[in-house]
C-alpha positions in Angstrom: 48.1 115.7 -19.3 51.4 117.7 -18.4 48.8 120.3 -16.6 47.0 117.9 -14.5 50.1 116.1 -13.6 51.5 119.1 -12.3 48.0 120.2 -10.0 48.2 116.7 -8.6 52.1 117.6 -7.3 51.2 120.6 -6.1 48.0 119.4 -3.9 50.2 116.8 -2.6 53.1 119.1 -1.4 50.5 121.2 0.3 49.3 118.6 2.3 52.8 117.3 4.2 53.5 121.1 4.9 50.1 120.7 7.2 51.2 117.8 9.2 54.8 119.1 9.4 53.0 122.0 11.7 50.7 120.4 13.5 53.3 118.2 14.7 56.2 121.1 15.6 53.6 122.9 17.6 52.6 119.6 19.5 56.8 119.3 20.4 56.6 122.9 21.4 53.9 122.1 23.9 54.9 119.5 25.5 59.0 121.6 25.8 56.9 124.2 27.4 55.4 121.7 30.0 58.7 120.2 30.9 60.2 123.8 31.3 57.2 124.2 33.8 58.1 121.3 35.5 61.4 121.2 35.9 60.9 125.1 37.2 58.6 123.4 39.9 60.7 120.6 40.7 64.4 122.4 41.4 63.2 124.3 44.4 61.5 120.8 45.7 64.5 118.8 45.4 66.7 122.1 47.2 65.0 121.9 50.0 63.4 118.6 50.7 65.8 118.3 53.7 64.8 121.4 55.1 60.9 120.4 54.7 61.9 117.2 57.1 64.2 119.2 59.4 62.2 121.5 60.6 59.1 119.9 61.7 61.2 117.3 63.5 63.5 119.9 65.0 59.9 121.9 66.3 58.5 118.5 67.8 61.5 117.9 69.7 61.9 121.1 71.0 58.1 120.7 71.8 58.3 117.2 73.9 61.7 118.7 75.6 59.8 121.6 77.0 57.3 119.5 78.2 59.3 117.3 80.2 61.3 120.5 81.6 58.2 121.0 82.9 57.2 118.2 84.5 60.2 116.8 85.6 58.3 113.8 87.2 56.5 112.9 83.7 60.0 110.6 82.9 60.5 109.2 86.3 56.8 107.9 85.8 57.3 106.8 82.8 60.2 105.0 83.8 58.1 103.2 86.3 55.5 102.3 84.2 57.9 100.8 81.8 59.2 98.6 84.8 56.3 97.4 85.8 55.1 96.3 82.6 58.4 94.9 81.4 59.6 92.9 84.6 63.0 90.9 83.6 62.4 87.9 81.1 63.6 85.4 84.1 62.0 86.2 87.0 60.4 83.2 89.0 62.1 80.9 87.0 62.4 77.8 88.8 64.3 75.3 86.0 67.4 74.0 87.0 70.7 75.1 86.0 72.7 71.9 84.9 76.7 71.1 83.4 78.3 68.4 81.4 79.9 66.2 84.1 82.1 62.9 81.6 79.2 63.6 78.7 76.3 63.2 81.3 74.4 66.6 82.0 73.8 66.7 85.6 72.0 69.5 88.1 74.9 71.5 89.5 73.2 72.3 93.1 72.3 69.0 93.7 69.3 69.1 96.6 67.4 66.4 98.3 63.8 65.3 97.0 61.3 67.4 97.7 59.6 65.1 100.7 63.3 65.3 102.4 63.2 69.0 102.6 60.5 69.0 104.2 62.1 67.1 107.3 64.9 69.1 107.4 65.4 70.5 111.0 69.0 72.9 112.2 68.3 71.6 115.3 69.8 67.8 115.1 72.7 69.4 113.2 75.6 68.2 115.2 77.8 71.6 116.6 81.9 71.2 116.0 83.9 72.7 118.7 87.7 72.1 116.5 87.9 75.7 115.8 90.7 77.7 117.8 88.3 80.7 118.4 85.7 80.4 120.5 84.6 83.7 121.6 85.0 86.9 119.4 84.5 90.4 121.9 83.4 93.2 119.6 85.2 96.5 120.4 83.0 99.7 121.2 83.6 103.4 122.8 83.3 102.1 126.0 86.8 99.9 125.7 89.2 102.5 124.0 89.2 106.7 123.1 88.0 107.1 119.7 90.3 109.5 117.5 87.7 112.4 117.0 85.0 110.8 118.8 83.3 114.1 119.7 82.4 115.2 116.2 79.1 114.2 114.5 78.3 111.3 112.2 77.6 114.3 109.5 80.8 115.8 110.2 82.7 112.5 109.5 80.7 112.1 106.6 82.2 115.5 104.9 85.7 114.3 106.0 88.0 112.5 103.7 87.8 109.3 106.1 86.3 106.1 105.8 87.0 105.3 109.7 83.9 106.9 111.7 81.9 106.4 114.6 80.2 103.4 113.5 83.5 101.5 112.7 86.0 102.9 115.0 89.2 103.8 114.2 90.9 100.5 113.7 95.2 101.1 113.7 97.2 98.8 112.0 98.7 97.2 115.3 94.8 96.1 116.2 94.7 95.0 112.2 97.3 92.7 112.9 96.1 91.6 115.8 92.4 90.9 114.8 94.3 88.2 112.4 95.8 86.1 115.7 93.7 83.1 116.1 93.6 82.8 120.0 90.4 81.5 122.3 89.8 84.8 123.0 89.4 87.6 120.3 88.7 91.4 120.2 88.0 93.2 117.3 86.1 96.2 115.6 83.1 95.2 114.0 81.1 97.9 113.0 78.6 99.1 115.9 81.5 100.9 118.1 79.4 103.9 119.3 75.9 104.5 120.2 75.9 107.6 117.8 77.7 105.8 114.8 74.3 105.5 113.0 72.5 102.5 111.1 69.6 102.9 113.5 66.7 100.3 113.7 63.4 100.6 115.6 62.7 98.6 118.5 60.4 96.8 117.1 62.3 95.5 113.5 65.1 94.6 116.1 62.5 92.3 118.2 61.5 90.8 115.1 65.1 90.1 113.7 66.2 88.5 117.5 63.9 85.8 117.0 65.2 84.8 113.7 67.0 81.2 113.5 67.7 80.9 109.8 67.9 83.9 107.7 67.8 84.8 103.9 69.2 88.6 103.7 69.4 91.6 101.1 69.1 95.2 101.2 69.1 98.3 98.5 70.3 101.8 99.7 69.9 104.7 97.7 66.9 103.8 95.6 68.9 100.4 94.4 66.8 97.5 92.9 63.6 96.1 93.1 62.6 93.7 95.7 62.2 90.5 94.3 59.8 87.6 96.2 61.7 84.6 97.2 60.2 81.3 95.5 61.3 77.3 95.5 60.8 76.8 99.5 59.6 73.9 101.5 56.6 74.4 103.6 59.9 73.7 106.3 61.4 76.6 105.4 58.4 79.1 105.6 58.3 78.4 109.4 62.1 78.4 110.3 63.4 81.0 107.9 63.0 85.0 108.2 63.6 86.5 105.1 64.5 90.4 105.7 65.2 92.9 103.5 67.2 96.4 104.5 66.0 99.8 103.4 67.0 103.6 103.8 64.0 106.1 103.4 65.1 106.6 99.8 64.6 103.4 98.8 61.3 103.3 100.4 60.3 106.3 98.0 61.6 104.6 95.0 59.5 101.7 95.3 57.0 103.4 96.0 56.8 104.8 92.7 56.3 101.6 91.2 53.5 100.6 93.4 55.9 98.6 96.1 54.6 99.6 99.7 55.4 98.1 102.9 52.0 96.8 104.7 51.2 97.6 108.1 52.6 94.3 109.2 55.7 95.7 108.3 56.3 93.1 105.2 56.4 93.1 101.7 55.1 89.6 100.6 57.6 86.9 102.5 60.0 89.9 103.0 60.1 92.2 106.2 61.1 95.1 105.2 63.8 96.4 107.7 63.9 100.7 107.2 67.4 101.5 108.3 67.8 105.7 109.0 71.2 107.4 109.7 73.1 105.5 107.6 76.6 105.9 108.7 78.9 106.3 104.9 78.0 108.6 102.2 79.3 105.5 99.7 76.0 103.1 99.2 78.0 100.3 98.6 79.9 100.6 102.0 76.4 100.8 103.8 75.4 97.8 102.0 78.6 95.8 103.6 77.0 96.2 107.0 73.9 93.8 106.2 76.3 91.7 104.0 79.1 90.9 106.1 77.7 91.7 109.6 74.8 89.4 109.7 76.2 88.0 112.6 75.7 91.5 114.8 72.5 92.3 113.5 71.2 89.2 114.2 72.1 87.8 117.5 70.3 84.6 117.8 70.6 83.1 114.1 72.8 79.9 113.6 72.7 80.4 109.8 72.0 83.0 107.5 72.5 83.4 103.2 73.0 86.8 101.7 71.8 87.4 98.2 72.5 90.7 96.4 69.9 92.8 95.6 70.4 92.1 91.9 68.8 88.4 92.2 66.1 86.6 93.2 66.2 83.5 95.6 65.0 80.7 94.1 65.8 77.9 96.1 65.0 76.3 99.4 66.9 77.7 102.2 67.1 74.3 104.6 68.0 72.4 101.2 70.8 75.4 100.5 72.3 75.0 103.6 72.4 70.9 103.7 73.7 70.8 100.0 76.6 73.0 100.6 77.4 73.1 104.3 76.0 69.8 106.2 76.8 68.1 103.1 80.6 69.1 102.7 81.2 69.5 106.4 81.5 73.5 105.6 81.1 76.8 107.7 81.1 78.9 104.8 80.3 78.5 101.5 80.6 81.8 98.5 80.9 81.5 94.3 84.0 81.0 92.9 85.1 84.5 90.6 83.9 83.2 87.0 86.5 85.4 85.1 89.8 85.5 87.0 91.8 83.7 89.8 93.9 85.9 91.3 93.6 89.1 93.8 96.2 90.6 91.3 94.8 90.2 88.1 90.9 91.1 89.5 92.7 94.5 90.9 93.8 95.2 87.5 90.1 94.4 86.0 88.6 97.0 88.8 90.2 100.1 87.7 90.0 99.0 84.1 85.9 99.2 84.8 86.3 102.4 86.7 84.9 100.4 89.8 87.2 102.1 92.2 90.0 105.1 91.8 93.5 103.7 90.7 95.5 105.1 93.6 93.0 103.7 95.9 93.8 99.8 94.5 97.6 100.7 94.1 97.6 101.9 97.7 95.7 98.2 99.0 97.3 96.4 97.0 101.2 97.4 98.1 100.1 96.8 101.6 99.1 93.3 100.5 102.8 93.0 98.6 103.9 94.0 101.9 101.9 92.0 104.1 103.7 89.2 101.8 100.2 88.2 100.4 102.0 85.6 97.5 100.3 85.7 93.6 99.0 82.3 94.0 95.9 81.1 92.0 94.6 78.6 95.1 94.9 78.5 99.0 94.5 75.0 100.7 93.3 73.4 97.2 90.4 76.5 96.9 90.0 79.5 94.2 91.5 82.3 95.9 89.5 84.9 94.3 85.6 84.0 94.9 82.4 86.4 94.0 80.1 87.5 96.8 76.9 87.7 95.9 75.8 84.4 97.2 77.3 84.0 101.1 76.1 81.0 102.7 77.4 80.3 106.3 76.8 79.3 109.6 77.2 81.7 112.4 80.3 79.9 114.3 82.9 82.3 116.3 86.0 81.6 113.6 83.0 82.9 110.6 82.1 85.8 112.8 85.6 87.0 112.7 86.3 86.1 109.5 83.6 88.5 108.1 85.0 91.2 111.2 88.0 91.3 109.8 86.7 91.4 105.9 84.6 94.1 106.9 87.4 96.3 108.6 89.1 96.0 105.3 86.5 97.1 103.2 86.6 100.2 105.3 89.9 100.6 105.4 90.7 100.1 101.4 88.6 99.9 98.6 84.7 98.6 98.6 85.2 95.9 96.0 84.9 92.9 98.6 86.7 90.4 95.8 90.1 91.7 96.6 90.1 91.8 100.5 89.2 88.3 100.6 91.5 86.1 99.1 94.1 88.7 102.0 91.6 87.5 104.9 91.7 83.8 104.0 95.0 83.8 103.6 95.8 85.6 106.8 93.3 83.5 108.7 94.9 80.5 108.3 93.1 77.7 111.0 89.9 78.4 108.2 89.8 75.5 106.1 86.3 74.8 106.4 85.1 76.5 103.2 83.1 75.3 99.9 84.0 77.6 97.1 81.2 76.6 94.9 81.5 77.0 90.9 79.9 79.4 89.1 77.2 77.5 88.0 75.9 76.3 91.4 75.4 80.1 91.9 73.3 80.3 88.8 71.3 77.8 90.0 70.7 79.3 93.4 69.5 82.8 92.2 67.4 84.4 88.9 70.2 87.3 88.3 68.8 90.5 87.1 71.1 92.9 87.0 71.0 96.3 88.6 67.7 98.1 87.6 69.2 101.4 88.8 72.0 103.6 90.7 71.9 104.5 93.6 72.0 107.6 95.0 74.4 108.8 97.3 73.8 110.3 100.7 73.9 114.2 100.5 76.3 115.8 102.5 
């Protein structure tokens, strides 16, 4: 019994010694197959970053050699993007309205639709109150120009802003062009045959025969062109709607399919190509068109500037009864949305780098001077108004209103906001003037903003 007892413990003991092995060498495995893993996985997670990095690093340095050489492929791209993206309110027609004692109400407030259509500038009644009534325009052939034997190109490389298309205005004649006699003479732009802004013969028929005018223009490859929309069937017989170009901006558009026809136009828009343009600063040559509709259109009674940023959207016959007939006006601009005062808008325009501190300082200490006072409002009005809307009839005491603002332009800074409030102020007969609120503006134009820079004339 003892001997069977004892086989039966020994058979047994065998037996767990079996599994014991089996089951070590299984554990051994599987250490062995994370050891391989882990050996596989080490380098992997070292250098992940360097498996992204360089394939990224060699397509970029693919794409920017590509475009190195075709420096063209990115302009055209550009393009393409424009003309598949065009601005998110362009031809929008709905009206812009404000809370007025918890009722909303349009803020351009125009007649019906079968009124605009009867419109006519011809019954408007002429006022003959104002103490100007003739305004002589100086030129080469009434005084010596300063250096008037050099070359437009010459002047250009100069550190002057006076040249032969402005004359050179002194600061007697600048006081004097701010006497409000019967009689006045004053520079204007225009003074010499060889001052440049040159028009063909036949843009300059065409623009004589224009009664009513809607006006923009984009120098230096600027902005787009956009169509005018919201007119009266009135309108499209009595209104010219011209648009001024230099040969870079003809290129420009160009590249995004915008060519002038034969006819000389661009849907309602004749395009006016302007060569020899007489400042190597854009935004100086775009004063000319701005403030000296007047002189480049002889014959007009009225005329509305809109900055080449927006789009007309309104009816030019209604514009001009809503905020001149209407208010008994000559001259109608936007009030400045942001700020009142010629003072506190100088201190916003070197802030924004929109024109060199000493330049501002220098304007602005002859203003001090001039004993231009800090007030907010002249005769009841916003001093400080924003330009991209001008609306005015083309009366002697207007003309040499927008003389004088352009001669100041010239002589300071470019930023049109703080010469004005100086030339209202000095002019002081002209109370005949709707400062409009901001919104009125917003109502008159789709704004776009500026699509691009432009380019400077090379000297």
């Amino acid at each position: 019994m003892v001997h069977n007892s004892n086989s039966n413990s020994n058979s047994v003991s065998i037996g767990v010694s079996d599994e014991k092995s089996e089951e070590v060498g299984r554990m051994r495995i599987r250490a062995r197959c994370k050891r391989k893993k882990r050996l596989v996985r080490k380098p992997l997670l070292r250098c992940w970053m360097l498996l992204v990095i360089i394939p990224a690093t060699a397509f970029l340095l693919f794409e920017s050699t590509r475009i190195a050489r075709n420096p063209a492929l990115n302009t055209n791209t550009h393009s393409l993007h424009l003309r598949k993206q065009p601005p998110t309110n362009l031809n929008r027609l709905d009206p812009t309205t404000h809370l007025v004692g918890g009722v909303r109400e349009r803020c351009l407030k125009l007649l019906p639709p079968e009124k605009l259509e009867h419109l006519d500038i011809s019954v408007v009644e002429e006022s003959s109150s104002f103490p100007v009534g003739e305004v002589l325009y100086m030129s080469e052939n009434d005084e010596s120009f300063v250096g008037g034997n050099v070359t437009l190109f010459q002047l250009r490389t100069e550190d002057t802003r006076f040249n032969l298309f402005t004359g050179n205005q002194t600061f007697e004649q600048r006081d004097k062009s701010f006497e409000e006699k019967e009689t006045m003479m004053v520079h204007c732009g225009f003074y010499s045959v060889n001052g440049g802004f040159k028009i063909s013969d036949e843009d300059k028929s065409f623009m004589k025969g224009c009664k009513v005018v809607v006006s923009t223009c984009a120098f230096g490859g600027g902005d787009d062109l956009y169509q005018p929309i919201g007119m009266s069937k009135a309108s499209l017989k009595e209104v010219c709607y011209v648009a001024f170009w230099d040969e870079i901006t003809v290129k420009a558009q160009e590249l995004v399919e915008r060519q002038i026809g034969e006819n000389g136009f661009i849907g309602k828009w004749r395009v006016v190509v302007v060569r020899d343009l007489p400042f190597a600063d854009q935004r100086l040559n775009g004063k000319i068109p701005k403030m000296l509709s007047h002189r480049l259109f002889p014959q007009a009674k009225y005329s509305i500037w809109v900055d080449s940023k927006s789009q007309f959207r309104r009816d030019p016959l209604g514009v001009l009864e809503a905020l001149l007939w209407r208010t008994n006006s000559i001259l109608a601009l936007s009030e400045h949305g942001a700020r009142s005062s010629v003072y506190d808008e100088a201190k916003a325009v070197v802030k924004k780098n929109k024109a060199k501190p000493e330049e501002v300082e220098v304007q602005l200490n002859q203003y001090r001077k001039d004993g231009l006072p800090e007030n907010k409002r002249f005769n009841g009005k916003k001093a400080l108004c924003e330009a991209s809307v001008i609306v005015r009839k083309h009366t002697p005491l207007t003309n040499l209103l927008m003389c004088v603002w352009f001669n100041e332009v010239v002589r300071f800074t470019s930023r049109d906001q703080l010469s004005f409030p100086y030339v209202l102020w000095q002019l002081k007969a002209f109370k005949n003037i709707n400062t409009f609120p901001v919104c009125t503006r917003k109502d008159l134009v789709n704004s776009m903003g500026h699509i691009r820079k432009a380019k400077p004339l090379q000297s």
